[in-house]
C-alpha positions as CSV (number, residue, x, y, z in Angstrom):
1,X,13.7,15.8,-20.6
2,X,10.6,15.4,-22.8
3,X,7.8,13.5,-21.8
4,X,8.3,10.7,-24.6
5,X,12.0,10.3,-23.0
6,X,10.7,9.9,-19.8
7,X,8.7,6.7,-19.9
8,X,11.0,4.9,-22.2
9,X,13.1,3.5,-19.6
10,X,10.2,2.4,-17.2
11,X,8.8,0.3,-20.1
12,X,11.9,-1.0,-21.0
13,X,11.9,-2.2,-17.4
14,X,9.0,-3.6,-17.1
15,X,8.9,-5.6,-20.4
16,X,12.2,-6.8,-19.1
17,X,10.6,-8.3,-15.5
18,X,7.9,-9.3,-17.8
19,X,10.0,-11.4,-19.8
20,X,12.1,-12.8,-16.7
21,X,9.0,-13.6,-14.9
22,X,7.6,-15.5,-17.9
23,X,10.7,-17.0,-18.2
24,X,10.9,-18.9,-14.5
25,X,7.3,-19.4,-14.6
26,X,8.0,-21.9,-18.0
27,X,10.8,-23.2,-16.0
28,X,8.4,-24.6,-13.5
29,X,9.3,-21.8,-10.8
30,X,5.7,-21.1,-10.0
31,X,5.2,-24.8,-8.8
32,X,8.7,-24.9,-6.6
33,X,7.2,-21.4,-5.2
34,X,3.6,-22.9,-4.3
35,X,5.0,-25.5,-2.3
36,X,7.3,-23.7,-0.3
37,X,4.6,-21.7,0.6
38,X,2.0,-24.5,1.8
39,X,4.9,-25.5,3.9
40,X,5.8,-22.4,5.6
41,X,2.1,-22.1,6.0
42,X,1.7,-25.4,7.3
43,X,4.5,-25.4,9.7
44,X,2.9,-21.5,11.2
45,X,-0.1,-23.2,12.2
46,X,1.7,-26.7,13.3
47,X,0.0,-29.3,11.1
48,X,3.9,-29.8,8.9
């Protein structure tokens, strides 16, 4: 396989999870995700 083959399908991938993560951080996943955490991290140390 030549060496311009080879990459193409790990930067196909990547723009891909690019894209998807974009995508759920416009849907307002990054907040739902950052206040999970705090609460499992609250809970660990027994202040939740």
């Amino acid at each position: 396989m030549s060496a311009a083959k080879r990459w193409v399908p790990g930067a196909v991938l990547a723009a891909v999870g690019l894209v998807l993560m974009l995508a759920g951080y416009g849907a307002g996943g990054a907040d739902v995700v950052f206040s999970k955490a705090v609460n499992i991290c609250l809970e660990c140390i027994g202040i939740g």
